[in-house]
C-alpha positions as CSV (number, residue, x, y, z in Angstrom):
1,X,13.8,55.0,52.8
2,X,17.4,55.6,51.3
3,X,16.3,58.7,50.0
4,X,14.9,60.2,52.9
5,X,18.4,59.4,54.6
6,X,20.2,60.9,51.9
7,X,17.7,63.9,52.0
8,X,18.3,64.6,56.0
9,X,22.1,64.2,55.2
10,X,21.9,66.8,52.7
11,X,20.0,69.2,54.6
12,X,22.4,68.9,57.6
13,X,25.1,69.6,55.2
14,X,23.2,72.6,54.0
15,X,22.8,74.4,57.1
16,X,26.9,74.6,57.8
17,X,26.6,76.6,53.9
18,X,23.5,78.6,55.0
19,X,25.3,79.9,58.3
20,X,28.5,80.3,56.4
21,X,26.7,83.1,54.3
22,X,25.0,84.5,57.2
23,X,27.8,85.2,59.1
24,X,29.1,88.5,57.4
25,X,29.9,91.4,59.2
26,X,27.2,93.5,58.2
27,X,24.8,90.8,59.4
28,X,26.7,90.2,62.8
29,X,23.8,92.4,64.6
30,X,21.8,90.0,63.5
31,X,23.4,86.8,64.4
32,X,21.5,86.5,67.8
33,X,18.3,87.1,66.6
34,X,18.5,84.9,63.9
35,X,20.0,81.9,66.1
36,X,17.0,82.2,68.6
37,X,14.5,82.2,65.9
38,X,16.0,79.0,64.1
39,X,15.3,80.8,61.2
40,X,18.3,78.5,59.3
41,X,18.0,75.5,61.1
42,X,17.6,71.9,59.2
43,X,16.3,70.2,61.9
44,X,13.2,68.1,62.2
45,X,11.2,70.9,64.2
46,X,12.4,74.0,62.4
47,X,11.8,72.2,58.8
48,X,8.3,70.9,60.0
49,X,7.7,74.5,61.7
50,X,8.6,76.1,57.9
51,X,6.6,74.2,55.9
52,X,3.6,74.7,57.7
53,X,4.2,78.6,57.9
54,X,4.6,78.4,53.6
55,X,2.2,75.9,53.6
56,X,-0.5,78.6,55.5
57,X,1.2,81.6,53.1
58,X,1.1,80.0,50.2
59,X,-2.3,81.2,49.8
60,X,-1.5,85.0,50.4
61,X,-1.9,87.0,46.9
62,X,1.2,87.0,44.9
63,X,4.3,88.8,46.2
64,X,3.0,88.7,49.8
65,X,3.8,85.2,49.8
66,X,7.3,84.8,50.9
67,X,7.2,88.6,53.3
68,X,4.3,86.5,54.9
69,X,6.0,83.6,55.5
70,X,9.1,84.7,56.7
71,X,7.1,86.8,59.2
72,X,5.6,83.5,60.5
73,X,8.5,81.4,60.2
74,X,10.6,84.3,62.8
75,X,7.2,83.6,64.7
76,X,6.5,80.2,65.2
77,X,10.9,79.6,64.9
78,X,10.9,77.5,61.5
79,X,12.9,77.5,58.9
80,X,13.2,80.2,56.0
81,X,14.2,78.0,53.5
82,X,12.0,75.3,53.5
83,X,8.9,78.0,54.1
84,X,9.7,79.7,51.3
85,X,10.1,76.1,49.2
86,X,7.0,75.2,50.0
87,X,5.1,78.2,49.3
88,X,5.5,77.1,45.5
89,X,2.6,74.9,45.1
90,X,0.3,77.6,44.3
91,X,1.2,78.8,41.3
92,X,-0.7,80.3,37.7
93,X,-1.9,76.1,36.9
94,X,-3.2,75.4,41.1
95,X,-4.2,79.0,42.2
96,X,-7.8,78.9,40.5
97,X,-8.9,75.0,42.0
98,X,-7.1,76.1,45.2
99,X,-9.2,79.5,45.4
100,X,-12.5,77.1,44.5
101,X,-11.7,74.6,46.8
102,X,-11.2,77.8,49.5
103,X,-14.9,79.2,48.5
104,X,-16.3,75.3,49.1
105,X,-14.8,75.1,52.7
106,X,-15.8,78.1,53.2
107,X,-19.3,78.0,52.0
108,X,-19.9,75.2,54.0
109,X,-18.5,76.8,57.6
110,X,-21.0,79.8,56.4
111,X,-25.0,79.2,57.0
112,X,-27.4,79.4,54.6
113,X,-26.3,78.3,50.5
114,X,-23.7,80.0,48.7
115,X,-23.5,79.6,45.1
116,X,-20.3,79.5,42.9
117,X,-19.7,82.3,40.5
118,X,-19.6,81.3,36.8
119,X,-15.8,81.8,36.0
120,X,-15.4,84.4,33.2
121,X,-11.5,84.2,33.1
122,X,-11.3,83.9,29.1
123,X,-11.2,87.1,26.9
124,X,-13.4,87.3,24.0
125,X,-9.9,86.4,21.9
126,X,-8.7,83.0,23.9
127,X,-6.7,84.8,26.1
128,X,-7.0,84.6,29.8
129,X,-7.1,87.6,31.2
130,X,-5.9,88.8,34.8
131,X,-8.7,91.5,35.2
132,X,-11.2,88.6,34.6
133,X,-9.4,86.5,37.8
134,X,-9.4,89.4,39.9
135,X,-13.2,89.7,39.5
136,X,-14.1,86.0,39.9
137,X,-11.8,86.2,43.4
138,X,-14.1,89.2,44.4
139,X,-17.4,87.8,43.7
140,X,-15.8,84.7,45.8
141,X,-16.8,87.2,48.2
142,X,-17.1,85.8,52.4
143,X,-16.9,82.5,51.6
144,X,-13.3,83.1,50.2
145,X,-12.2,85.3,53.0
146,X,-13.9,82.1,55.3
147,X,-12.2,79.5,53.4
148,X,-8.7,80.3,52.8
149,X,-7.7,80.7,56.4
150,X,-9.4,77.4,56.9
151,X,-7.9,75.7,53.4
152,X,-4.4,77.1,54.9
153,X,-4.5,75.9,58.2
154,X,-5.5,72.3,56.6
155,X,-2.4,72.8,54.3
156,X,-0.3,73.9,57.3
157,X,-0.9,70.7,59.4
158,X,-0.7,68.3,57.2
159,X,2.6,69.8,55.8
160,X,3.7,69.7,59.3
161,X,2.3,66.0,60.1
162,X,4.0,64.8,56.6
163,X,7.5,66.5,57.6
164,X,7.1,65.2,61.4
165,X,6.5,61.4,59.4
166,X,9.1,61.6,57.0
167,X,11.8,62.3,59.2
168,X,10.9,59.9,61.5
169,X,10.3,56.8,59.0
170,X,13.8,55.9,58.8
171,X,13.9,55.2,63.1
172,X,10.3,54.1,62.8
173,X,11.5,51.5,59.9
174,X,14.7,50.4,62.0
175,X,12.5,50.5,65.3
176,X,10.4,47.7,63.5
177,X,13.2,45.8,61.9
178,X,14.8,45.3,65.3
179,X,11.5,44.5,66.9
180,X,11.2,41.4,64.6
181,X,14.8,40.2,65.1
182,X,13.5,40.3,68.6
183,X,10.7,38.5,67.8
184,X,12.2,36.1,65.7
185,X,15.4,35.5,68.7
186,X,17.4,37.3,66.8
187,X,18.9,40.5,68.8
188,X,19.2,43.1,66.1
189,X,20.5,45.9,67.7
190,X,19.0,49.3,67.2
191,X,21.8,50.7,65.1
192,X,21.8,48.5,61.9
């Protein structure tokens, strides 16, 4: 619990830095839009709001990624930082079990069976190949295009629920401590 503390301290002490660099006179048009939007806010609801939005973008090809999720995060009013963070689970090692696990959701939303293409992704010399990946994605075919909207929204709320339940743990934990010194006669109050 003394590191979640310590990582909510540090992220409110990040957002005086963040605005600090954002408030530049070229970006001074900007300032309003940016303050309704929440866009650099380290709060519980902007945080949770832009790891969900990364968490849904992360899936996007490449360098679509982090355009995507700072679309949604000026959207749904999260925050930029921690959407663009959390878009860095897929990477070259998760991409290919998080594509599969995308055509498995999706193939079972879709009627009828769908098999698995065989994955080719290794040139005749040992060396993977990018042409080879971009092939297996397309013969992923619908059940890709069914599952990774699916896959992502499952990413997105359970990013959001885990944010939402680590911020909270530390009131939730002290909530419970004072309950038993309650219990026990002992008035603990709230505070400690």
């Amino acid at each position: 619990m003394q590191m979640l503390c310590t990582l909510r301290r540090w992220l409110r002490g990040l957002e005086p830095r963040v605005r600090g660099t954002i408030d530049r006179p070229g970006l001074a048009r900007l300032q309003p839009w940016l303050e309704r939007r929440a866009l650099f806010r380290f709060q519980r609801q902007p945080l949770a709001r832009g790891v969900a939005a990364g968490m849904f973008c992360g899936l996007i090809p490449g360098p679509l990624q982090l355009p995507g999720t700072l679309l949604a995060c000026a959207w749904l009013r999260g925050n930029v930082v921690a959407g663009g963070v959390a878009t860095f689970y897929t990477n070259p090692l998760t991409i290919v079990p998080l594509y599969a696990l995308a055509f498995y959701l999706g193939a079972l939303v879709i009627p009828g069976e769908q098999p698995m293409p065989a994955w080719t992704g290794v040139a005749p010399g040992g060396d993977f190949s990018v042409q080879a990946l971009g092939a297996w994605m397309q013969a992923l075919g619908t059940p890709l295009l069914v599952g990774l909207p699916t896959l992502g929204l499952a990413l997105a709320l359970l990013g959001y629920a885990t944010v939402q339940l680590l911020w909270l743990a530390p009131a939730l934990q002290r909530q419970r401590r004072w309950a038993r010194g309650r219990c026990a006669g002992l008035a603990v109050p709230p505070g400690e």
